[in-house]
N, CA, C and O of each residue as an XYZ file, in Angstrom:
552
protein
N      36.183     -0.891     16.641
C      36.188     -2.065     17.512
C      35.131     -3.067     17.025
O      33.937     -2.773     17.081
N      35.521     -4.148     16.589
C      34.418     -5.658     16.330
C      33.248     -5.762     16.699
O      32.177     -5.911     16.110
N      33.741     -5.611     18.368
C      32.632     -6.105     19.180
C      31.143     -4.347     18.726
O      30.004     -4.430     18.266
N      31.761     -3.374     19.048
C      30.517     -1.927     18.652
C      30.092     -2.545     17.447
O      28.879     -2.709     17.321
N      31.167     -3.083     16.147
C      30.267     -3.113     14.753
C      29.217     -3.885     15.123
O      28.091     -3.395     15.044
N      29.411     -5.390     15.651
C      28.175     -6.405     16.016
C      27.543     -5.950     16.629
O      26.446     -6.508     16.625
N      27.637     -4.675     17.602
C      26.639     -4.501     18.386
C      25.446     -3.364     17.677
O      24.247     -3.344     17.954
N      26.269     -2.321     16.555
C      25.192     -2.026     15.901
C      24.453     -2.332     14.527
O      23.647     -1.635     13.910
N      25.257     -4.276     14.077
C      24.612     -4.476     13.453
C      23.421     -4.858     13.787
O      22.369     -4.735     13.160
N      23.740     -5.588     15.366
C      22.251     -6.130     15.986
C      21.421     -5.132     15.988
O      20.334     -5.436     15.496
N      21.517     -3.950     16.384
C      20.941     -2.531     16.428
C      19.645     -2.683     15.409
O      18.473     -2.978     15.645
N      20.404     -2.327     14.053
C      20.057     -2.502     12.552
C      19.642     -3.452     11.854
O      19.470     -3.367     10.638
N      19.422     -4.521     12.574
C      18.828     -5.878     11.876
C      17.346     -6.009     13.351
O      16.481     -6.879     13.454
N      17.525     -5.128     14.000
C      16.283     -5.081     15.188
C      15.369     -4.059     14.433
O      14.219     -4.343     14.097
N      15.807     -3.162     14.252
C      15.103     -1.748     13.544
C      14.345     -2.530     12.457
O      13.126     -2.677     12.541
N      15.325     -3.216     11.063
C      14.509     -3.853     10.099
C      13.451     -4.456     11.029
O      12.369     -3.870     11.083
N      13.627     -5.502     11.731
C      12.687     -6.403     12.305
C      11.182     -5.538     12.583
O       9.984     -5.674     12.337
N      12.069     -4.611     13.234
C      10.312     -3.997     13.870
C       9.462     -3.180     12.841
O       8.247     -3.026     12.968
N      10.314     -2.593     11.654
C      10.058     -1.871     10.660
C       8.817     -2.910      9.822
O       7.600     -2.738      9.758
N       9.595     -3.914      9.294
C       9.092     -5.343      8.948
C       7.731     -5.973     10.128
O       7.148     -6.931      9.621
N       7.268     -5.647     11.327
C       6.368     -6.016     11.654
C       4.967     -5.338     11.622
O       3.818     -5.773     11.552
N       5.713     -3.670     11.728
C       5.139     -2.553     11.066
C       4.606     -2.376      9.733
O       3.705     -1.559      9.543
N       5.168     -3.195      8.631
C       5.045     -3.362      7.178
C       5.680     -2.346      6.645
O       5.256     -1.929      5.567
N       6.696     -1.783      7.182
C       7.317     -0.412      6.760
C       8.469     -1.443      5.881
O       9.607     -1.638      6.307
N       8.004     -1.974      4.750
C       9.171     -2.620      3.928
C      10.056     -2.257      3.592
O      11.143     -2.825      3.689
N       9.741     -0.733      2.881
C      11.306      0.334      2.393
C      12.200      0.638      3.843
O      13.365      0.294      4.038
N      11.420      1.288      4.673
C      12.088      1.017      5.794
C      13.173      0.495      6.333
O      14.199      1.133      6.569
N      12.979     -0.825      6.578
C      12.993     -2.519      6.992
C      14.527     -2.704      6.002
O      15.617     -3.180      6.322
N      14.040     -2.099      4.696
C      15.030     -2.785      3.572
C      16.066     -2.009      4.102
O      16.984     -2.533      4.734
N      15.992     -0.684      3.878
C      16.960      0.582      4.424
C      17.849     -0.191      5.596
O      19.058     -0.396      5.485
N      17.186     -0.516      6.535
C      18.332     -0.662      7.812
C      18.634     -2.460      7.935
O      19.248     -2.934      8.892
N      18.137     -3.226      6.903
C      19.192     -4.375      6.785
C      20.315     -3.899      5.624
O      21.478     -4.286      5.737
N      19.855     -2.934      4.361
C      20.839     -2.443      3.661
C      22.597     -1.824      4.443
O      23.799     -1.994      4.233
N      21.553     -0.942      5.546
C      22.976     -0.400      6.316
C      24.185     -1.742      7.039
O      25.414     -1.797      7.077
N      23.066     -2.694      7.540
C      23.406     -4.049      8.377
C      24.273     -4.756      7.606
O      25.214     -5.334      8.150
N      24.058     -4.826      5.995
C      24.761     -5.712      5.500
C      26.006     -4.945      5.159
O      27.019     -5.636      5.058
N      26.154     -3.450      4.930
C      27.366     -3.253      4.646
C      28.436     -3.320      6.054
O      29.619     -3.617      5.891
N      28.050     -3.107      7.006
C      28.739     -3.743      8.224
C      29.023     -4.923      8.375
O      30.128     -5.060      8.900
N      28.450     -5.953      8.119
C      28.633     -7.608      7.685
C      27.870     -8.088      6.416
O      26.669     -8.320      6.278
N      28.766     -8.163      5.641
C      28.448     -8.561      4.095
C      28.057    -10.094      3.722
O      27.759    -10.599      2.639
N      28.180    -10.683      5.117
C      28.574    -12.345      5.334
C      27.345    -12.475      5.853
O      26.946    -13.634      5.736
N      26.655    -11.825      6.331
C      25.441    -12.229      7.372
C      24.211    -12.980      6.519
O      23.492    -12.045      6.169
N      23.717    -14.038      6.095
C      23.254    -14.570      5.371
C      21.261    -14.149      5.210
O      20.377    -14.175      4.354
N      21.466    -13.763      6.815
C      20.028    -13.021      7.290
C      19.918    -11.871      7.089
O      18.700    -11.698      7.070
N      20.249    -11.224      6.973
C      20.242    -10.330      6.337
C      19.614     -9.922      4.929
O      18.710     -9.280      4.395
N      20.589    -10.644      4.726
C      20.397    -11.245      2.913
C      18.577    -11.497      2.616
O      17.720    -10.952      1.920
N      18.619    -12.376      3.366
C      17.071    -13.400      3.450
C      15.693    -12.291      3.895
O      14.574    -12.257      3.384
N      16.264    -11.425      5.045
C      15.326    -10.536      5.523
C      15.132     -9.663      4.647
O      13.959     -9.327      4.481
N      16.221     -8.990      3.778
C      15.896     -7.735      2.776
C      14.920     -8.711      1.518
O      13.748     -8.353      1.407
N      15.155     -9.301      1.067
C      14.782    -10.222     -0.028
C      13.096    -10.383      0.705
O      12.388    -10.032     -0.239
N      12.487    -10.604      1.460
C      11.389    -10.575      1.937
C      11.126     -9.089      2.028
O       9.925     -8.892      1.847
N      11.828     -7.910      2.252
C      10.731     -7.025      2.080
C      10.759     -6.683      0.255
O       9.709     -6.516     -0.366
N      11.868     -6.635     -0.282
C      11.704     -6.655     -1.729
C      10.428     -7.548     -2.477
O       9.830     -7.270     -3.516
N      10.223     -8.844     -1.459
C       9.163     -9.340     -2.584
C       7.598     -8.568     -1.636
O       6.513     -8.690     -2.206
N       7.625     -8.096     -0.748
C       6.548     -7.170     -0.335
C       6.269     -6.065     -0.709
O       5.201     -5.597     -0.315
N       7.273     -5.134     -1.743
C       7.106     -3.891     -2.463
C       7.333     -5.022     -3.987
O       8.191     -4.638     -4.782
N       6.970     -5.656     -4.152
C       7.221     -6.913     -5.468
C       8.143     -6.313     -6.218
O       7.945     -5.995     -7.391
N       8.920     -6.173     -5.764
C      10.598     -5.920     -6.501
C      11.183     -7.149     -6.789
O      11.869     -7.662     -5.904
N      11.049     -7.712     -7.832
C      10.924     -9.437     -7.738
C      12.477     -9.502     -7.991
O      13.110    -10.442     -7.509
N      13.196     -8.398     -8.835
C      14.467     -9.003     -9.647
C      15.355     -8.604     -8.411
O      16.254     -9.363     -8.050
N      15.031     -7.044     -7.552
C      16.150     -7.317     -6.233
C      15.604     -8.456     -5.513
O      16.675     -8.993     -5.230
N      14.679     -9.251     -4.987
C      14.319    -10.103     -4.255
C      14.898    -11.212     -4.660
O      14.876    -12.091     -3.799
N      15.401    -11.496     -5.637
C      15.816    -13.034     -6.182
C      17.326    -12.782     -6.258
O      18.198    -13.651     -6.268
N      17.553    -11.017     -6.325
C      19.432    -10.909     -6.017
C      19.906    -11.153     -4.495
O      21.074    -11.371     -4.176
N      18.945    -11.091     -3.712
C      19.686    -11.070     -2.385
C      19.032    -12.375     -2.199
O      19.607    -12.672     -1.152
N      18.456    -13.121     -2.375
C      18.071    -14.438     -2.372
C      19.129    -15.507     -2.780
O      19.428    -16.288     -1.876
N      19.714    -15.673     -3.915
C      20.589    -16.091     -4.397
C      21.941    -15.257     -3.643
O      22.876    -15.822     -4.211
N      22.429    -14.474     -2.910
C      23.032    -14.201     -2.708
C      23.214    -15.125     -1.011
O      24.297    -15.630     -0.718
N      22.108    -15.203     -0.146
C      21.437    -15.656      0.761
C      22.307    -17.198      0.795
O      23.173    -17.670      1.531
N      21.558    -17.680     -0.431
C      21.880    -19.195     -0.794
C      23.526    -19.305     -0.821
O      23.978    -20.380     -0.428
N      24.394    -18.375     -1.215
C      25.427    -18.805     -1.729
C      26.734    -18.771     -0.134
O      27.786    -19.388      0.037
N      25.871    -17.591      0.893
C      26.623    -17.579      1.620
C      25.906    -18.940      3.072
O      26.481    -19.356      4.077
N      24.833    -19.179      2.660
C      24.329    -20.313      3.426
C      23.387    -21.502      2.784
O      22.166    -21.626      2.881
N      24.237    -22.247      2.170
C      23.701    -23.433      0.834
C      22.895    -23.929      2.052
O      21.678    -23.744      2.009
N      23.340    -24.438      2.956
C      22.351    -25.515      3.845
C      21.674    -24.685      4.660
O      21.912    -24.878      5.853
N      21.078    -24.013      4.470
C      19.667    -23.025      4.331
C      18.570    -22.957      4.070
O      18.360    -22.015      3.306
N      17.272    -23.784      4.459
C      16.594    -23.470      3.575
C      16.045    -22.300      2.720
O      15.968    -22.156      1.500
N      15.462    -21.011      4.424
C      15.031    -19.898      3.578
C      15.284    -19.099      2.387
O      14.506    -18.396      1.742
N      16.609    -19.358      2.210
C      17.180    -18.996      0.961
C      16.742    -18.983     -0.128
O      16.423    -18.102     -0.927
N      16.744    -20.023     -0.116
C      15.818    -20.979     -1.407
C      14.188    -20.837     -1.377
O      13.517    -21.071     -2.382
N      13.742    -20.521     -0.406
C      12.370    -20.169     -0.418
C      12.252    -18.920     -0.929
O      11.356    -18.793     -1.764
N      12.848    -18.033     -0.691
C      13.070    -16.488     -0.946
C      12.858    -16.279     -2.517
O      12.119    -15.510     -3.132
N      14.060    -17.547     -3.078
C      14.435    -17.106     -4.556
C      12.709    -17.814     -5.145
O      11.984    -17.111     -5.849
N      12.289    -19.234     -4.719
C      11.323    -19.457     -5.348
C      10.479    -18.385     -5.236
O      10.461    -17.661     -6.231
N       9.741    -18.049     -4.278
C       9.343    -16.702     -4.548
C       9.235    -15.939     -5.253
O       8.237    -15.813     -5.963
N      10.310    -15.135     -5.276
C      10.580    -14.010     -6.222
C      10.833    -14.926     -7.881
O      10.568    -14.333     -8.926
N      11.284    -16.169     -7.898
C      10.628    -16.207     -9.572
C       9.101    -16.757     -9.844
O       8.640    -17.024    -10.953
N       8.549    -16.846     -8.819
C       7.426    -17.118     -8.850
C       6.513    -15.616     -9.239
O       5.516    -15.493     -9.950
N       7.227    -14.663     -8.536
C       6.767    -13.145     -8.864
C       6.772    -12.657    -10.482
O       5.975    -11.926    -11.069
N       8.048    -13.387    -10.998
C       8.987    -13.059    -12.033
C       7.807    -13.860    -13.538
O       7.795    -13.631    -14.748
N       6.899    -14.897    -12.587
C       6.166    -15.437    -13.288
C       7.223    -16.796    -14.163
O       6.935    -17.041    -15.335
N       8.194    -17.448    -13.603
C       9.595    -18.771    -13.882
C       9.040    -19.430    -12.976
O       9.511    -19.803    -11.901
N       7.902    -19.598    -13.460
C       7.376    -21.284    -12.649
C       7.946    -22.277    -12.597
O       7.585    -23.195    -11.860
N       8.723    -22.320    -13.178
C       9.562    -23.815    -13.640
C      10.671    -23.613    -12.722
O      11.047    -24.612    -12.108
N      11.152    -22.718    -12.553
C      12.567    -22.166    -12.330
C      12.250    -21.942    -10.437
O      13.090    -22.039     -9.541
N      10.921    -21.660    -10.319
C      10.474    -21.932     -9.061
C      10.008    -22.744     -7.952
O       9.824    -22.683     -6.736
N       9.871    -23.776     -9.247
C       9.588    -25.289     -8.549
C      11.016    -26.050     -8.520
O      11.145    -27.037     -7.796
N      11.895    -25.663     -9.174
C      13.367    -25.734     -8.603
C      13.909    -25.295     -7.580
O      14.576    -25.948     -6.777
N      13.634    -24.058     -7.541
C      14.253    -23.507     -6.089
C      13.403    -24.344     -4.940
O      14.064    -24.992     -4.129
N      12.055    -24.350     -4.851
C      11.746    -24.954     -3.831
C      11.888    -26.486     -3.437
O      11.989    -26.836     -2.261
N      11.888    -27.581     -4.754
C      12.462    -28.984     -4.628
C      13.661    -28.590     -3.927
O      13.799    -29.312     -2.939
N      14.937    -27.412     -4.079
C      15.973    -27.883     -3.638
C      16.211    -27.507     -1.822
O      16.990    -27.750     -0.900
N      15.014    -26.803     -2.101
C      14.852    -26.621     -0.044
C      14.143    -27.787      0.391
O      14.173    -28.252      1.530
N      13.404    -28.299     -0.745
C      13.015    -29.735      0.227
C      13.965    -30.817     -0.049
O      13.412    -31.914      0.025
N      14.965    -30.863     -0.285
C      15.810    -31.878     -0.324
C      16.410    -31.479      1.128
O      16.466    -32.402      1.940
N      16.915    -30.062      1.587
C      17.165    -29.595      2.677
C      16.672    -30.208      3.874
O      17.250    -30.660      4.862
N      15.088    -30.087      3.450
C      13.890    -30.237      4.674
C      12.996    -30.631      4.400
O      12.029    -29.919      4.128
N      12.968    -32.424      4.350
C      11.702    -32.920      3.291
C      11.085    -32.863      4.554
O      11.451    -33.100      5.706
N       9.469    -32.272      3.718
C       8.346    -32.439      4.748
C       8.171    -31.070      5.252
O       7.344    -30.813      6.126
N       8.844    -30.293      4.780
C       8.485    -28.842      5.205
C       7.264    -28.107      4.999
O       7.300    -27.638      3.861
N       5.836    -27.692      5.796
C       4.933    -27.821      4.892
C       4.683    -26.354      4.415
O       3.834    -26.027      3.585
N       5.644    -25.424      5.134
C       5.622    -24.187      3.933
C       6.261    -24.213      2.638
O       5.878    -23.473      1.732
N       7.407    -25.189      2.479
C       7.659    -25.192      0.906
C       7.310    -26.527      0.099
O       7.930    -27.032     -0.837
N       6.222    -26.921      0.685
C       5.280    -27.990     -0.170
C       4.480    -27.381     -0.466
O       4.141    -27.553     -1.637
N       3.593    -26.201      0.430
C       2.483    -25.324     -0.118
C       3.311    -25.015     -1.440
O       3.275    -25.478     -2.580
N       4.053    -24.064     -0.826
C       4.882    -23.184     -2.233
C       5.106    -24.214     -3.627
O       4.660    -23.736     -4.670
N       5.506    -25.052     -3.690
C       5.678    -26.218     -4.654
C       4.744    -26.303     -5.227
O       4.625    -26.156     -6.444
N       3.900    -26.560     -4.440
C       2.123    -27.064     -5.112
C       1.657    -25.486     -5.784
O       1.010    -25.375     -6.826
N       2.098    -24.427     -5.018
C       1.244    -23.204     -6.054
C       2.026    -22.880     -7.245
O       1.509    -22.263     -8.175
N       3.487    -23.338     -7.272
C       4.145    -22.892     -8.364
C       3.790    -23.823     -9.514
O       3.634    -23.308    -10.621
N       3.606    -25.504     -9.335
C       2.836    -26.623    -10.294
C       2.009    -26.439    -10.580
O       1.847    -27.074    -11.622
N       0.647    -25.556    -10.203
C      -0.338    -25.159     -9.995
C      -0.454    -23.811    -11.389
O      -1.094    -23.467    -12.383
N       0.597    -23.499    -10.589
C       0.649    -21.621    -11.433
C       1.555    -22.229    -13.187
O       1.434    -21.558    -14.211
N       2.253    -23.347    -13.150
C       2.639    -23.585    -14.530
C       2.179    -24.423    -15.027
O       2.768    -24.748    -16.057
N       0.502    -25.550    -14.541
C      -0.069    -25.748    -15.509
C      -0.985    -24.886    -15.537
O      -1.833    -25.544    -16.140
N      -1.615    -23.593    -15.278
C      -2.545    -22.717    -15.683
C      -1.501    -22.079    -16.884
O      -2.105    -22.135    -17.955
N      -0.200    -21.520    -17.052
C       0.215    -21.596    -17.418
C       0.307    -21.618    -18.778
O       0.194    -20.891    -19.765
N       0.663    -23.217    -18.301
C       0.731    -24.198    -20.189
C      -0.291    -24.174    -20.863
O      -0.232    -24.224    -22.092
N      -1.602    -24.082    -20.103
C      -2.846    -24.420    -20.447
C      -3.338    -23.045    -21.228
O      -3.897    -23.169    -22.318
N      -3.115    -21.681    -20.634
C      -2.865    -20.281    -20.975
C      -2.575    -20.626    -22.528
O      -3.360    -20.782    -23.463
N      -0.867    -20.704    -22.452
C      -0.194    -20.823    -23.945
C      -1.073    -21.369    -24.587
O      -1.761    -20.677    -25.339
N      -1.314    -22.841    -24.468
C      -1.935    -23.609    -25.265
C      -3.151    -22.916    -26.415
O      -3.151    -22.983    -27.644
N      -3.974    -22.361    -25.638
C      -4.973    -21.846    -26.217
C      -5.025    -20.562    -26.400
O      -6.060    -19.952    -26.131
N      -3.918    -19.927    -26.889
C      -3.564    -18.601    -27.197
C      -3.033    -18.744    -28.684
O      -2.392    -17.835    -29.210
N      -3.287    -19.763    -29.243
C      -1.836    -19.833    -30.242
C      -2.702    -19.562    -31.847
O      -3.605    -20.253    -32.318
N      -2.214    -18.618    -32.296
C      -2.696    -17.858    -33.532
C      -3.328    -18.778    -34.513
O      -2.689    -19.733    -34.954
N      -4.569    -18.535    -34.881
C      -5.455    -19.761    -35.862
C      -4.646    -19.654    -37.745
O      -4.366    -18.602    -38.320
N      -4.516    -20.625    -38.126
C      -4.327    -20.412    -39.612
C      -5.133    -19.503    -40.477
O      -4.884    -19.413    -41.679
């Protein structure tokens, strides 16, 4: 019956929640994992597991259910915060100040993904500056 599945996906996306306030991340991940195979569509889901992945810094699942996040809810921001994130983990600064420009096109003026913006510009000119002066003498 429809209505029991929704009722124990809510179940299972409550459990993550409290697991997740607990910091029980594997946890948390476990019972949005169960949540999403009951609704594969649920975009929160998506977004909530991807936050505990980048809390056990599992950066490459964190940027799969991130992008996955995005695709089932483009006009989203968190989505897109998720993935900057996790390539920010991935150390794709560049690739992270993309994801987050495209949540502020979403939500200009957002000032959690202007922080994020500014640490990823931040994190790729330390960066460049890194390379720069690493580079093998003649």
């Amino acid at each position: 019956d429809k209505q029991d599945g929704q009722n124990e996906k809510a179940q299972l996306k409550l459990c993550g929640d409290k697991a997740v306030k607990r910091k029980d991340y594997r946890g948390a991940s476990n019972f949005y994992s169960q949540a999403i195979e009951m609704d594969p569509t649920d975009a929160t889901l998506y977004s909530n597991r991807s936050l505990c992945h980048l809390q056990m810094t599992e950066a490459e699942a964190a940027l799969f259910d991130a992008e996955f996040c995005i695709q089932l809810r483009p006009e989203w921001i968190k989505g897109y915060y998720r993935k900057g994130a996790a390539l920010m983990l991935l150390k794709k600064h560049e690739k992270a100040c993309d994801a987050f420009m495209a949540g502020l096109k979403l939500e200009p003026g957002n000032a959690e993904m202007e922080k994020a913006l500014r640490e990823a510009i931040e994190a790729m000119k330390k960066h460049h500056v890194a390379t720069k002066s690493f580079k093998p003498s003649d």
